[in-house]
N, CA, C and O atoms as a GROMACS GRO file, in nm:
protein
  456
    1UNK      N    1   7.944   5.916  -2.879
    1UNK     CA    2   7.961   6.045  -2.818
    1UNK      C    3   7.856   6.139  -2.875
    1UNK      O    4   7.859   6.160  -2.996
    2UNK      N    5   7.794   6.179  -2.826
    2UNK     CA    6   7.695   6.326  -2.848
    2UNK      C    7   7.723   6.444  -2.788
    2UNK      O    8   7.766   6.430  -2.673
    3UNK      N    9   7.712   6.579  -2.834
    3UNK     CA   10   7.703   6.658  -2.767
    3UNK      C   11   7.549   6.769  -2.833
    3UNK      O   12   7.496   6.752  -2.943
    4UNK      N   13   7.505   6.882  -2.725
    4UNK     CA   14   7.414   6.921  -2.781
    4UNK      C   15   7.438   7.093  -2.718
    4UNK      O   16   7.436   7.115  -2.596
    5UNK      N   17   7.455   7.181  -2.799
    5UNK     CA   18   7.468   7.364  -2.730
    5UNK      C   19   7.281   7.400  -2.808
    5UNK      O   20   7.218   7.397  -2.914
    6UNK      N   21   7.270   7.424  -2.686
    6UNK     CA   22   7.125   7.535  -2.727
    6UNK      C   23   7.147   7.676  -2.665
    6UNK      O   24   7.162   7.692  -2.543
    7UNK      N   25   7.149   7.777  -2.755
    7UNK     CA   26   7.196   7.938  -2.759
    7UNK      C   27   7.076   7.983  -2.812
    7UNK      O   28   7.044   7.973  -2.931
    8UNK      N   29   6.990   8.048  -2.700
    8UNK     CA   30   6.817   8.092  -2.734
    8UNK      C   31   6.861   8.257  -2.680
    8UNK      O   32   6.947   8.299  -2.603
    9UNK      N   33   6.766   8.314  -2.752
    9UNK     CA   34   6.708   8.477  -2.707
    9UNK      C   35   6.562   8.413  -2.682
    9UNK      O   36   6.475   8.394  -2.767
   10UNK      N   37   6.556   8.382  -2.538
   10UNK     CA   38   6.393   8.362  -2.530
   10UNK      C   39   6.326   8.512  -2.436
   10UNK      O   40   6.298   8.534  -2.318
   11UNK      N   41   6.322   8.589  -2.560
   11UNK     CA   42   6.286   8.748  -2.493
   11UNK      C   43   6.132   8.726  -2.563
   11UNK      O   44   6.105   8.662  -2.665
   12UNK      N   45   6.012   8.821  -2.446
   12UNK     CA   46   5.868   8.865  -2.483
   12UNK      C   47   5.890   8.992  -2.538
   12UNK      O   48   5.918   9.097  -2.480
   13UNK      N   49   5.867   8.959  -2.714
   13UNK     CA   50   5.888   9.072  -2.791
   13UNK      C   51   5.785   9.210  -2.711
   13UNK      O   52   5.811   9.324  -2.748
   14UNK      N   53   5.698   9.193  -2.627
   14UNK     CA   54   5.578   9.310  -2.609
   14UNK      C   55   5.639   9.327  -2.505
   14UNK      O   56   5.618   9.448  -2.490
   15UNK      N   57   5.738   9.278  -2.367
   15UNK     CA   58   5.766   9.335  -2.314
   15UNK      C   59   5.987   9.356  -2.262
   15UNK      O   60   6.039   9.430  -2.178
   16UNK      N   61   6.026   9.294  -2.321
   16UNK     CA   62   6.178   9.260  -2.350
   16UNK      C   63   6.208   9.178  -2.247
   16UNK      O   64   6.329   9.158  -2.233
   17UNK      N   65   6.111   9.106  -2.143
   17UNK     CA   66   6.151   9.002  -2.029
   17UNK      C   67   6.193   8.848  -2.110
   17UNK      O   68   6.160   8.786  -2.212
   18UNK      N   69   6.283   8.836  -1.996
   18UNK     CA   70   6.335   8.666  -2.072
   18UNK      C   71   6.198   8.604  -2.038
   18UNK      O   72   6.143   8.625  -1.930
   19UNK      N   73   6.146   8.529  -2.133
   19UNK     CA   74   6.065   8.420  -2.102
   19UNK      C   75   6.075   8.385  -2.006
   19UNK      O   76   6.186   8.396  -1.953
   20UNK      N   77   5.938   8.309  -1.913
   20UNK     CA   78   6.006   8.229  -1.796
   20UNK      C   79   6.038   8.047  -1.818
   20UNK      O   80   5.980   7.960  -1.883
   21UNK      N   81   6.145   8.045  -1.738
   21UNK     CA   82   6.175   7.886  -1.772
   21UNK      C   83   6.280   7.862  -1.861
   21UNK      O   84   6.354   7.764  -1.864
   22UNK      N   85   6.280   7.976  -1.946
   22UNK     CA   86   6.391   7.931  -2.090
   22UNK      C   87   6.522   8.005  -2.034
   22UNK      O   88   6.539   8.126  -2.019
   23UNK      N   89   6.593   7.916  -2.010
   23UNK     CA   90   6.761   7.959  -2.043
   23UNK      C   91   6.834   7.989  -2.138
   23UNK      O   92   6.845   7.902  -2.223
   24UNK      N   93   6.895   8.089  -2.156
   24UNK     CA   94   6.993   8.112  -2.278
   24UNK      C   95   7.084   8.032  -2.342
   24UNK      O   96   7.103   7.984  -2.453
   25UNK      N   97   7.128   8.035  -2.244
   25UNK     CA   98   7.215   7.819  -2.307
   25UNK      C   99   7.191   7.727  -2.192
   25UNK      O  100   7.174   7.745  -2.071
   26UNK      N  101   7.197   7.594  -2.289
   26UNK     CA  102   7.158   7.491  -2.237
   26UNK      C  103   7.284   7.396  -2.295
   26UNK      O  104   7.290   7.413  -2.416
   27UNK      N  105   7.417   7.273  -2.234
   27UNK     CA  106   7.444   7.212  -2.300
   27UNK      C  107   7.432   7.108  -2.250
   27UNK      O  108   7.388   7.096  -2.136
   28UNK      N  109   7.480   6.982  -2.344
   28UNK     CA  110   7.458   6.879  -2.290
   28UNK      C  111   7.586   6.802  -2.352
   28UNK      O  112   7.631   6.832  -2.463
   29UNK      N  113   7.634   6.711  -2.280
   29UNK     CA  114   7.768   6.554  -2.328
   29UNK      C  115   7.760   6.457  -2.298
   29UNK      O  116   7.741   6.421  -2.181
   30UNK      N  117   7.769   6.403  -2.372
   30UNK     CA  118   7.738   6.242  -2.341
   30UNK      C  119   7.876   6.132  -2.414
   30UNK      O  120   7.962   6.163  -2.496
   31UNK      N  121   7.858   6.045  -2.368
   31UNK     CA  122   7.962   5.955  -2.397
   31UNK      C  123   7.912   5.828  -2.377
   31UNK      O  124   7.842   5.823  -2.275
   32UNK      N  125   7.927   5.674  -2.468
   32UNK     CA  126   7.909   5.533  -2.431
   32UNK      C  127   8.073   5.515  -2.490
   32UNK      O  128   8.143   5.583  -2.566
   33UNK      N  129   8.095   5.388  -2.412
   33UNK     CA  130   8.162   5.301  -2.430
   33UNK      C  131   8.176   5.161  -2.437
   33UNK      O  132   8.191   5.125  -2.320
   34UNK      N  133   8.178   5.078  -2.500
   34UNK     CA  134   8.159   4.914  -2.489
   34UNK      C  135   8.289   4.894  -2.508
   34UNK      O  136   8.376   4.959  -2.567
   35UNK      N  137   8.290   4.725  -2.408
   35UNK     CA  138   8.378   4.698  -2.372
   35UNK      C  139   8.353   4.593  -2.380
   35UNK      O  140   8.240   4.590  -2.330
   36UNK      N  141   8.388   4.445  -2.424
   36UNK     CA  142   8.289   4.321  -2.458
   36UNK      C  143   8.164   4.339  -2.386
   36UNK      O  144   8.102   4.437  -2.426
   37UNK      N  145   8.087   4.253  -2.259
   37UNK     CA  146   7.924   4.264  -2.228
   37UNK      C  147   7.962   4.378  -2.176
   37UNK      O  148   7.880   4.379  -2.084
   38UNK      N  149   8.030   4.486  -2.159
   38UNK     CA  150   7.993   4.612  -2.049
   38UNK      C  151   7.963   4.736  -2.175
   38UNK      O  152   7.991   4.720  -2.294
   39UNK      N  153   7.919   4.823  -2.131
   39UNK     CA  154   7.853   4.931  -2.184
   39UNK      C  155   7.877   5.034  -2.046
   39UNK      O  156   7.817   5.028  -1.938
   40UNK      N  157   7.980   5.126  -2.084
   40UNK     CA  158   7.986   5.239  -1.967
   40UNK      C  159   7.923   5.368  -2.057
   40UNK      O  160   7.892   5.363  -2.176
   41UNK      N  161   7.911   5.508  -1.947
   41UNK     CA  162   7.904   5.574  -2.003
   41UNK      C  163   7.836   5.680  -1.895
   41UNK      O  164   7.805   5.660  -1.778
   42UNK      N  165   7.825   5.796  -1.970
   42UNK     CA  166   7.785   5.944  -1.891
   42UNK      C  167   7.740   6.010  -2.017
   42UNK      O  168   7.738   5.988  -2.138
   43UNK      N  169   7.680   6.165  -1.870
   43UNK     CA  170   7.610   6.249  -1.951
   43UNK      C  171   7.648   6.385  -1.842
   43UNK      O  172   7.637   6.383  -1.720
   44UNK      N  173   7.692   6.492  -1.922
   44UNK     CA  174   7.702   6.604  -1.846
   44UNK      C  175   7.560   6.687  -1.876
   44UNK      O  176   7.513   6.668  -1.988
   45UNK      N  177   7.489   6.771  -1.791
   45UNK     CA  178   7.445   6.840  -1.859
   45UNK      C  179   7.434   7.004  -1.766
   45UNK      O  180   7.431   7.014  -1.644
   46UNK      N  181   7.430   7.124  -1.873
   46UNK     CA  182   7.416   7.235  -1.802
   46UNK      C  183   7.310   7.340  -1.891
   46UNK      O  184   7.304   7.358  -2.012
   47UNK      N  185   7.227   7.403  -1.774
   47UNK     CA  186   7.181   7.488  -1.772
   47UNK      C  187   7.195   7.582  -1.713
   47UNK      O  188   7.217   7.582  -1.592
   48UNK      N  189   7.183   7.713  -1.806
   48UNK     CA  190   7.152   7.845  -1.760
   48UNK      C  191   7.058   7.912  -1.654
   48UNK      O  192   6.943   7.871  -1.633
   49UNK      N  193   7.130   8.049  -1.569
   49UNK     CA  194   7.010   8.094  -1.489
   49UNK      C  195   6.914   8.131  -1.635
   49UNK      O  196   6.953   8.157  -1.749
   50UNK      N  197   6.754   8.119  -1.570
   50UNK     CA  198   6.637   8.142  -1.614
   50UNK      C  199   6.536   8.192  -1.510
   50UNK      O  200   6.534   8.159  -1.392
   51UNK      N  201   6.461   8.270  -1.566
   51UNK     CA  202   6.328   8.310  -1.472
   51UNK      C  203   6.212   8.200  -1.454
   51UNK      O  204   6.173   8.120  -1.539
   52UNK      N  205   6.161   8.218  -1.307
   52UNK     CA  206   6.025   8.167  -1.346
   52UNK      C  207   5.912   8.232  -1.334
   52UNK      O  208   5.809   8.167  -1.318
   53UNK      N  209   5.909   8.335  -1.338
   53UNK     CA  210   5.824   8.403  -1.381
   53UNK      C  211   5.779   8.461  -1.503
   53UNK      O  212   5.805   8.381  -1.594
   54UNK      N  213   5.719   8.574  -1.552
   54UNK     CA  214   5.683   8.593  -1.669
   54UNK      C  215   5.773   8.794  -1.641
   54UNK      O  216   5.844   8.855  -1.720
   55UNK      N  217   5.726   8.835  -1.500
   55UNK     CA  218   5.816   8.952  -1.463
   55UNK      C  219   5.992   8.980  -1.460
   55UNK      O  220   6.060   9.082  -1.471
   56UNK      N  221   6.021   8.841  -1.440
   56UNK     CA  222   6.164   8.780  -1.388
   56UNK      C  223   6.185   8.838  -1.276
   56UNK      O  224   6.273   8.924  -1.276
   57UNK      N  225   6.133   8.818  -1.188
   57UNK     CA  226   6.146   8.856  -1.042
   57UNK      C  227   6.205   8.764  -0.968
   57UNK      O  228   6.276   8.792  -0.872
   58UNK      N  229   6.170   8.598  -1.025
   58UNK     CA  230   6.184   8.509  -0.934
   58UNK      C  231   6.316   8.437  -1.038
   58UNK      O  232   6.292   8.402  -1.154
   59UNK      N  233   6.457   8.423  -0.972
   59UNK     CA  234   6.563   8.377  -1.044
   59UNK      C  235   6.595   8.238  -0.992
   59UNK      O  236   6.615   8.205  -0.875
   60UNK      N  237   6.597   8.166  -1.099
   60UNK     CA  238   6.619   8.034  -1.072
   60UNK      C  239   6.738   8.018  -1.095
   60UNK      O  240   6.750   8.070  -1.206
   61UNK      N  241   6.898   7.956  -1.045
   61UNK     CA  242   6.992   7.960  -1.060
   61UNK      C  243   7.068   7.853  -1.158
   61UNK      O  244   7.053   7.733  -1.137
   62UNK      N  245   7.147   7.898  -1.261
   62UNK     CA  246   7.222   7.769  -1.348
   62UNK      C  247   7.242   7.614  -1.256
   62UNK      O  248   7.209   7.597  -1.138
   63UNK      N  249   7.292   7.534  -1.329
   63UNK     CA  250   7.286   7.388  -1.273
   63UNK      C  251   7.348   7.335  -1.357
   63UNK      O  252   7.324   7.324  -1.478
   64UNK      N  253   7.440   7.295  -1.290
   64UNK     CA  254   7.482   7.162  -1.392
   64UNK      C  255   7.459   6.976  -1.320
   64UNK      O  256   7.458   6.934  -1.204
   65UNK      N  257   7.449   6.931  -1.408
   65UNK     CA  258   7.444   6.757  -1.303
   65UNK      C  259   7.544   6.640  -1.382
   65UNK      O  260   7.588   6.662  -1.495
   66UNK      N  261   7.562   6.567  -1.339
   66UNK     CA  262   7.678   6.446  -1.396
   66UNK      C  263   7.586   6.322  -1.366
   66UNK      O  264   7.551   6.283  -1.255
   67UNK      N  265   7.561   6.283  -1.459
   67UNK     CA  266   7.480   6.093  -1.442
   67UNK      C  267   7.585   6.018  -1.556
   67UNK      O  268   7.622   6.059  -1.666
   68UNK      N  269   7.619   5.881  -1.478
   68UNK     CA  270   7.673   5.780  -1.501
   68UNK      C  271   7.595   5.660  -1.457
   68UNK      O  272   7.518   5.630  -1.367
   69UNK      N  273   7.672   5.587  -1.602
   69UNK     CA  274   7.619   5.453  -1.610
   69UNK      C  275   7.683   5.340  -1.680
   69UNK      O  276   7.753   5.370  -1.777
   70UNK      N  277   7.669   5.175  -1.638
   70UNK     CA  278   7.705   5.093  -1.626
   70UNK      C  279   7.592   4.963  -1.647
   70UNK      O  280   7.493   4.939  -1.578
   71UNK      N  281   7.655   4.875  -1.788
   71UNK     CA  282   7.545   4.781  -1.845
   71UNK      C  283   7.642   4.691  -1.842
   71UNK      O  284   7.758   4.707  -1.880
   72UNK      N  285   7.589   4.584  -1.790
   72UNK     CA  286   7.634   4.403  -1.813
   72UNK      C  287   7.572   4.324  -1.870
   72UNK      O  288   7.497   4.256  -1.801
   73UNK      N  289   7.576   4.296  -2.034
   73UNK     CA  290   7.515   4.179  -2.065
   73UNK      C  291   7.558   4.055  -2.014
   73UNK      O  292   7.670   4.008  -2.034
   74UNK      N  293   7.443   3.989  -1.929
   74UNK     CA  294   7.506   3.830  -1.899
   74UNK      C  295   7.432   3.731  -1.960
   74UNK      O  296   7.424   3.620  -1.907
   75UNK      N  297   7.349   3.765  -2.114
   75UNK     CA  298   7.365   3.686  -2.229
   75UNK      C  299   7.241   3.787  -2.337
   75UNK      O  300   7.183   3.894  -2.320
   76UNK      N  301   7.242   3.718  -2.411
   76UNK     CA  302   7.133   3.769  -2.489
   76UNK      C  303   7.009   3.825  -2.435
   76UNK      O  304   6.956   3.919  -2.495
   77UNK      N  305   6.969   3.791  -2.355
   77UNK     CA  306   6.839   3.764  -2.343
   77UNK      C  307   6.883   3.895  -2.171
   77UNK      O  308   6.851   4.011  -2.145
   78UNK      N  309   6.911   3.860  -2.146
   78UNK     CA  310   6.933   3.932  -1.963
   78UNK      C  311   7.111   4.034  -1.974
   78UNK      O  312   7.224   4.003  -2.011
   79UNK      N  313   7.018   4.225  -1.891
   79UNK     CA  314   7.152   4.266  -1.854
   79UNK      C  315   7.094   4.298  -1.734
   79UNK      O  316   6.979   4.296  -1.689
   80UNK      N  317   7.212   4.332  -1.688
   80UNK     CA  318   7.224   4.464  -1.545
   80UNK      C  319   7.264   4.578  -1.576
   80UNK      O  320   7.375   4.583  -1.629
   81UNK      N  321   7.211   4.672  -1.559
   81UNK     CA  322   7.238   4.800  -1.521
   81UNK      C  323   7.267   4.881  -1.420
   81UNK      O  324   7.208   4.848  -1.317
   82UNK      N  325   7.337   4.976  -1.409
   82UNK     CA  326   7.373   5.004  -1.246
   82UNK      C  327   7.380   5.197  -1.283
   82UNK      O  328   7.497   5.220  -1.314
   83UNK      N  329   7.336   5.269  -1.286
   83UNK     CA  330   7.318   5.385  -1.285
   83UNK      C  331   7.333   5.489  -1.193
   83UNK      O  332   7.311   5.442  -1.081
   84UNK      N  333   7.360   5.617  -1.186
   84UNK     CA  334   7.401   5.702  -1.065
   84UNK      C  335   7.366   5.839  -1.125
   84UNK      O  336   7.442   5.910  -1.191
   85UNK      N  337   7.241   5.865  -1.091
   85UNK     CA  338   7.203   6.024  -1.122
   85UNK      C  339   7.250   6.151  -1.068
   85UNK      O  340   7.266   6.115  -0.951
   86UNK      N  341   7.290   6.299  -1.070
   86UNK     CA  342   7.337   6.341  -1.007
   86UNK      C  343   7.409   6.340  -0.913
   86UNK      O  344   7.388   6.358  -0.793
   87UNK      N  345   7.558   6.306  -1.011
   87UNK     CA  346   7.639   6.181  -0.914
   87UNK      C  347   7.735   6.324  -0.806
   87UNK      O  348   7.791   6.299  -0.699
   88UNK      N  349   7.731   6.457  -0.866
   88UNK     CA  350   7.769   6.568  -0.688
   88UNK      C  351   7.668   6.602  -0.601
   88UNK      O  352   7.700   6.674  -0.506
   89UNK      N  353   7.563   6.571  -0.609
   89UNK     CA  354   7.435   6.544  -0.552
   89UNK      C  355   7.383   6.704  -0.543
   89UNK      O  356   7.337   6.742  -0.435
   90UNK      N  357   7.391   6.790  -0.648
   90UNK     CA  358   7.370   6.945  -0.676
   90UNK      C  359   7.220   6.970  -0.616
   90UNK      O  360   7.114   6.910  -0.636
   91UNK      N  361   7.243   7.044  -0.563
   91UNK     CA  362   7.043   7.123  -0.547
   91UNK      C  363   7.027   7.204  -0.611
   91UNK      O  364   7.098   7.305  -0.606
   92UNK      N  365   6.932   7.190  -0.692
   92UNK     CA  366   6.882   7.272  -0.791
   92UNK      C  367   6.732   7.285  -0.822
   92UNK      O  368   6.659   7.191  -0.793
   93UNK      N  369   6.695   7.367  -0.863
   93UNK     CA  370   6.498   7.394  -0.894
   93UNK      C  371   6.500   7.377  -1.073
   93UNK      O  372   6.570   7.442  -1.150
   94UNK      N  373   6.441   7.314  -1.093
   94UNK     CA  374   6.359   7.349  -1.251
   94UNK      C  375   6.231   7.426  -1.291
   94UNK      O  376   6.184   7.452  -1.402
   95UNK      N  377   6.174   7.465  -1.116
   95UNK     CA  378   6.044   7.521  -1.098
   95UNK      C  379   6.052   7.580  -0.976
   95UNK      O  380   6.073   7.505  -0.881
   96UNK      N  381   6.037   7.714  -0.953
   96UNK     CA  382   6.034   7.785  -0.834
   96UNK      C  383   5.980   7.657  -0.691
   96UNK      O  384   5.870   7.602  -0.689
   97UNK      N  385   6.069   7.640  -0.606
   97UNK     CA  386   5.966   7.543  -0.486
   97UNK      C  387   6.010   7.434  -0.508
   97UNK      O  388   6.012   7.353  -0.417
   98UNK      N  389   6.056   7.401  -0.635
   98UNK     CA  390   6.045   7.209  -0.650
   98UNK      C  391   6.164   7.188  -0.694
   98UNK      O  392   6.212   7.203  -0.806
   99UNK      N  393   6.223   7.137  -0.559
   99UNK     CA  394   6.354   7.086  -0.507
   99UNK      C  395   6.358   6.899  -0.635
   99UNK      O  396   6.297   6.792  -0.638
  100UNK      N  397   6.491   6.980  -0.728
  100UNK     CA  398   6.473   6.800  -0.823
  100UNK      C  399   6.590   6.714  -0.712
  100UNK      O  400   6.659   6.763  -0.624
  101UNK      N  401   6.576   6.532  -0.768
  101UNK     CA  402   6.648   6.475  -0.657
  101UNK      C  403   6.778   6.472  -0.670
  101UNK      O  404   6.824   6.492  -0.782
  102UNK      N  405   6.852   6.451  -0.577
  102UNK     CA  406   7.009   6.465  -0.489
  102UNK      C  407   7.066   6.376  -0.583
  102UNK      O  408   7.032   6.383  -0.701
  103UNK      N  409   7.157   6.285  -0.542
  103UNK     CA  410   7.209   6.168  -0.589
  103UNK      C  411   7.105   6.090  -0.526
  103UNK      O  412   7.049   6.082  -0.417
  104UNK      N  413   7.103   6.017  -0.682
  104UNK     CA  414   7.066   5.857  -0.708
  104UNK      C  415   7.108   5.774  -0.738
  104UNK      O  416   7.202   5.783  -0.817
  105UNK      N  417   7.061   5.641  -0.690
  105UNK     CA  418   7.138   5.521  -0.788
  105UNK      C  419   7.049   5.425  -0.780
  105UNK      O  420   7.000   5.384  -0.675
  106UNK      N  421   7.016   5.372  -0.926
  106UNK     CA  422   6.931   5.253  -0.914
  106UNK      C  423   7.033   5.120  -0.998
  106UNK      O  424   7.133   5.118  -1.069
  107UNK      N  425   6.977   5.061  -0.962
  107UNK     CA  426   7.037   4.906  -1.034
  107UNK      C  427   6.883   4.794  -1.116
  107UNK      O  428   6.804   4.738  -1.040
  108UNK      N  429   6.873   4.787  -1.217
  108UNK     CA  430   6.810   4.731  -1.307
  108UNK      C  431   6.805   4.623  -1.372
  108UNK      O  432   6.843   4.638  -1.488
  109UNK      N  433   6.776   4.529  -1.347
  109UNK     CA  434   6.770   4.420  -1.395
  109UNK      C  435   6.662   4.377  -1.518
  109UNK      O  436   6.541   4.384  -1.498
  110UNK      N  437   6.732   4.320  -1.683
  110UNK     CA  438   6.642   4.371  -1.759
  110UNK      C  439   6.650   4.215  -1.838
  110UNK      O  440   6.760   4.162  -1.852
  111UNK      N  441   6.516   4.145  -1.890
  111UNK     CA  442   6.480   4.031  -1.906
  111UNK      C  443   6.401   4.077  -2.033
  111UNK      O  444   6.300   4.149  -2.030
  112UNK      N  445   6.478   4.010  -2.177
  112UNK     CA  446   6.435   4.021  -2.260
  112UNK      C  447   6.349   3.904  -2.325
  112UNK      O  448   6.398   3.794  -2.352
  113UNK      N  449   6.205   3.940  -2.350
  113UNK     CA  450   6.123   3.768  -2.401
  113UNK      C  451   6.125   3.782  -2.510
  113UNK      O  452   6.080   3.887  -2.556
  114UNK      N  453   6.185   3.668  -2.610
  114UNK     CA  454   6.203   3.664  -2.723
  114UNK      C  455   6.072   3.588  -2.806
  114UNK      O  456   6.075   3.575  -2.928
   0.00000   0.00000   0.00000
């Protein structure tokens, strides 16, 4: 289990604007679990509204996202993975314009050479 709180004053001492980009809080949770070959687990994470500008004119809105995940060892050497990114499929910007992606899900197949 991890968790992580980031609590910033990201103010421009010369002019008292929030930085752009930096959020005031940021948290994050995470969780694994094993289970003989399975390995479950998640990650919450949230951010704060932030500017992207340097004026703060342009407001980028808080976000939170949920990714889960799922590991099968089927021996030493070989797992599967099965993963699901932004599993409420949130729209959100990290950059004025640039739409990050919806829900995902990939599946991974991982071959270890010894």
């Amino acid at each position: 289990m991890h968790a992580n709180v980031d609590a910033l004053n990201p103010r421009n001492e010369l002019n008292g604007k929030q930085l752009a980009r930096r959020a005031k809080t940021q948290i994050s949770l995470g969780a694994d679990y094993a289970m003989g070959a399975w390995l479950l687990g998640g990650n919450v994470l949230s951010v704060g509204k932030r500017y992207d500008d340097a004026k703060n004119t342009v407001a980028l809105d808080s976000y939170t996202t949920v990714d889960l995940f799922a590991n099968y060892a089927v021996n030493k050497d070989v797992s599967v993975q099965m993963k699901i990114n932004n599993l409420a499929n949130k729209a959100y910007e990290t950059s004025y314009g640039f739409n990050q992606a919806g829900r995902t899900a990939y599946i991974t197949v991982r071959y270890a050479l010894q």
